[in-house]
N, C-alpha and C positions, 0 to 999 in steps of 0.2 A: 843688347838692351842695357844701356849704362843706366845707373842711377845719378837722381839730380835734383839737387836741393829746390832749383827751380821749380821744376813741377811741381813738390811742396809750396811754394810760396805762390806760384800765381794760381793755385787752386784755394785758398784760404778764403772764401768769401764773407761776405756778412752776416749768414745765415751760422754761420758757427758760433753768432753768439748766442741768438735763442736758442740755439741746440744746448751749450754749454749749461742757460739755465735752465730749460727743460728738464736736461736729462737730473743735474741734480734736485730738481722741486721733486720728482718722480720718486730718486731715491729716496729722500726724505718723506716724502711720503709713505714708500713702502717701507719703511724703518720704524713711522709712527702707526702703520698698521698692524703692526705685531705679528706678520704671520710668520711664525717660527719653525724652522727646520731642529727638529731635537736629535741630539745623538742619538747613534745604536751601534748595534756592534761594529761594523764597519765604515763607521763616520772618522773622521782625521779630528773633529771640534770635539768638544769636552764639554760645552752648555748651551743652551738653548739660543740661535741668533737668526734674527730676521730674514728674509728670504726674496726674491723678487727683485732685488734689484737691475737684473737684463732689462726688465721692463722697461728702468729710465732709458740705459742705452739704447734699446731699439725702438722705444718709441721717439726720443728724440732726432735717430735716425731719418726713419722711418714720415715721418713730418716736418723736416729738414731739408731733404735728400732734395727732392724737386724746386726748391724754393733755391736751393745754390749752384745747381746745374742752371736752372733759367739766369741766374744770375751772372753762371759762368760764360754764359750761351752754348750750352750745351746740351740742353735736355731736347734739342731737336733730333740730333743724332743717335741718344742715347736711349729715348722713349722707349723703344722696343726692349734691350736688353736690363734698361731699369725698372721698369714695368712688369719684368718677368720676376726679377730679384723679390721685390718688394711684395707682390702676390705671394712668391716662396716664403718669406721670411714671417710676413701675416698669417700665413696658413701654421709654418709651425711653430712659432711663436704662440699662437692662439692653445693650439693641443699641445705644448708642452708646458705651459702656463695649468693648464688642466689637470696636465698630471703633478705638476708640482704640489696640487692640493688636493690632490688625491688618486694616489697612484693607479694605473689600467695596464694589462699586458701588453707586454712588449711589444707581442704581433701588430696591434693597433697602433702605438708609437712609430714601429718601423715602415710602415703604411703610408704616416703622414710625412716622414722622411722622403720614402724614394715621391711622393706627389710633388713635395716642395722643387726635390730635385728637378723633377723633368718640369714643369712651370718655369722653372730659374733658368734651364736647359735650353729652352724651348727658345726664348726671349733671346737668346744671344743669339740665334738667326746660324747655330752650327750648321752642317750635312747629318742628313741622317744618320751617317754610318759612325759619327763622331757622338752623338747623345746618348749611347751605351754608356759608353764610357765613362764620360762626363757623369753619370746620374749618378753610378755606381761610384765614382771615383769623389764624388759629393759627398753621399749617404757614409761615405767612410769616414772621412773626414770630420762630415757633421758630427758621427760619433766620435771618434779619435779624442775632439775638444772638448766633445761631451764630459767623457771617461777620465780626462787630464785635468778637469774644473773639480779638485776634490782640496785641496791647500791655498790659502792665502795667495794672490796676484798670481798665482801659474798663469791659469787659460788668461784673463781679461791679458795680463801684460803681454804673453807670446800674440795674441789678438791684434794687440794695438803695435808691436813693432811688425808684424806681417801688414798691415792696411799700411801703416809708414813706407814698409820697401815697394811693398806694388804702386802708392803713390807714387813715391820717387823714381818709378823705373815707368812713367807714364799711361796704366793699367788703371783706369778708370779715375785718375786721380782726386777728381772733385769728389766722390764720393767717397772714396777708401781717405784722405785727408777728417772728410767730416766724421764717418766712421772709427778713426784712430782719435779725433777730439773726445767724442763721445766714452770709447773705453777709457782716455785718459781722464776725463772727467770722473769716472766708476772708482777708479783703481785708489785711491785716498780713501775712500773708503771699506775696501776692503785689506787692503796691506799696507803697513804689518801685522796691524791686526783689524780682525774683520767685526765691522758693525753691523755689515749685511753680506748675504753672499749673493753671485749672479744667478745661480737658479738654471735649469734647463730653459727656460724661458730666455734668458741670455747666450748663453752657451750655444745652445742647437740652432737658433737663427743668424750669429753672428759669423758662427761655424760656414754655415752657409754660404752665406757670403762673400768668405774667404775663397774659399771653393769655387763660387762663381767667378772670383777675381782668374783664378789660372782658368776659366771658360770662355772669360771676354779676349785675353790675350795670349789665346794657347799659343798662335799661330805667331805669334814673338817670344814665342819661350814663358811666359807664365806660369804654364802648367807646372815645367819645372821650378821656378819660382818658387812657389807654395811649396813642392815639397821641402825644396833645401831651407823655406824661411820654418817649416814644420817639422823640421827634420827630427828633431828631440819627439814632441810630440808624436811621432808618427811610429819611428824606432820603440819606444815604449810601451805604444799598444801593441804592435803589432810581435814584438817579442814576448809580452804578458800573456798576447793569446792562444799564442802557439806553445808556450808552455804550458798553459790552463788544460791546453787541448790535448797534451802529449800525456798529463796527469788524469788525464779523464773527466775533469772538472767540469762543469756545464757555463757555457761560456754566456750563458744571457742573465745569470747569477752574479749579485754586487759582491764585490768581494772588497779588499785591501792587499790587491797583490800585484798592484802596479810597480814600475823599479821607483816612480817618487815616494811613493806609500811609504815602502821597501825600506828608504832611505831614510823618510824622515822614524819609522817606527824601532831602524838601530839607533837612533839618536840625532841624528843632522838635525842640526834647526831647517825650520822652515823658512827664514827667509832667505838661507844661504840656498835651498834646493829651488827655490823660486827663481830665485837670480840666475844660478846654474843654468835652466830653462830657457833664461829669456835670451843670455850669452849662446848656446846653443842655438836659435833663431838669428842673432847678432852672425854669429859663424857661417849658420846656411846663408844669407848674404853674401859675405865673404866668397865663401865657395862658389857661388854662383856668377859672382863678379870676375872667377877668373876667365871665364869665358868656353871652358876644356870640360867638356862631360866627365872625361874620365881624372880629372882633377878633384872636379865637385864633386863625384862620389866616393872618393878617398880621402877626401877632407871629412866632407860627412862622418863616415864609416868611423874612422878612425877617434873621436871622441866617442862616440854612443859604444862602441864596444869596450873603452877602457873603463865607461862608466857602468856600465852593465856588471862588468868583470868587479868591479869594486863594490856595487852595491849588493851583489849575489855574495860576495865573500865576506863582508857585514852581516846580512841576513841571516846569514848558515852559524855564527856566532852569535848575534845580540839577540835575534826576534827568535821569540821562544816558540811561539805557538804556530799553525801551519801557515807556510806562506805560498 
């Protein structure tokens, strides 16, 4: 599955530009509605900043999406598997908007996760023996970007170069192109420093998404795709939680003990661990361009463990308090 500027460019439609303005009137909108996320103990911000802005991106998505497939001619073939997406990402886009304003148990969150999933699942027309997976391998995910959206352009920018490479590797292009407008549209406004943040309302439906992207094109390698363009993000949670779990922590409890946390709270700035991230994404690319399973999983491996190693060894020296 080579990558190809092409498929970036003849998926570019005209509908990218009311996406463009959409999505920022949106932002700006929820910037002048003041609904403020405040620090606490475990917040990465220091003052009080606006919250909601996912909403531009996926609502400009989301009322886009069809208007540039038709455009592309493509929404005939795509109806089924878009149709499912877009159900998913409304559903939980809607309850996590909800809990942005005011928080509900988890149990109830994780609910409207694995529905989105199997809706989004469903739409791509797998085998049934394949929608296990797929749901679950979603619902991770969806969290994964959840959990990684806590700094300046982490989630939106790793977001927006994953919809890039699945574009350009022919994995839905028209949509994942207007999808990576969309974050890139967000992302000025939140990094390097944040006006507003995406909110789980962004995070958890775009997440999605992503997710769906390795479900339309398992069957050319996508699946892998996603992980290697996720690969940071994924290494991170999935290292955080197995430590949480091996300390006895309760792993549905917010903490600050992700390895970004980690890092920026020995000191790294935040735009440089940002960046790190997005390089990481740029890498799983890489890795996956080489063609060799067991290439791209040593390519992989081999940054996330040097950085793991470094940011544990920071930690255990600068962050005083438990991590």
């Amino acid at each position: 599955m080579p990558f190809s500027l092409q498929n970036i460019n003849s998926s570019i439609t005209l509908a990218c530009i009311p996406a463009i303005i959409l999505c920022n009137l949106l932002i700006l909108l929820m910037i002048r509605a003041g609904i403020l996320d405040h620090p606490v103990a475990r917040s990465s911000h220091t003052r009080p900043t606006p919250k909601g802005g996912g909403i531009g991106i996926v609502g400009a998505f989301v009322l886009c999406v069809l208007p540039a497939l038709y455009e592309a001619h493509a929404l005939l073939r795509t109806a089924p598997a878009i149709t499912g997406l877009l159900a998913g990402m409304i559903l939980l886009g809607a309850v996590s908007w909800l809990d942005d304003m005011r928080p509900f148990p988890a149990r109830y969150k994780l609910a409207a996760q694995f529905l989105a999933a199997m809706i989004a699942a469903a739409g791509t027309g797998a085998p049934l023996y394949d929608l296990i997976p797929f749901v679950l391998a979603a619902v991770f995910i969806t969290n994964a970007l959840n959990f990684i959206d806590g700094i300046n352009g982490l989630a939106s920018g790793v977001m927006a170069l994953s919809a890039l490479f699945l574009a350009s590797a022919g994995i839905m292009p028209v949509a994942f192109v207007l999808l990576a407008i969309c974050l890139l549209s967000f992302l000025p406004y939140n990094f390097p420093k944040a006006r507003i943040f995406m909110g789980d309302v962004g995070s958890q439906p775009i997440g999605l998404a992503i997710a769906w992207g390795g479900m339309t094109g398992f069957s050319k390698g996508a699946g892998v795709l996603v992980i290697a363009l996720l690969s940071g993000v994924l290494w991170d949670v999935t290292f955080t939680l197995l430590r949480r779990a091996r300390a006895g922590d309760r792993l549905a409890q917010a903490h600050r003990g992700h390895l970004y946390q980690l890092a920026v709270r020995s000191g790294l700035p935040v735009p440089f661990v940002t960046s790190l991230y997005w390089v990481f994404a740029l890498w799983g690319a890489a890795a996956f361009a080489t063609g060799q399973i067991i290439t791209t999983v040593l390519m992989i491996l081999l940054p996330q463990l040097l950085w793991t190693g470094y940011v544990c060894t920071r930690a255990r020296t600068r962050v005083q308090d438990r991590w």
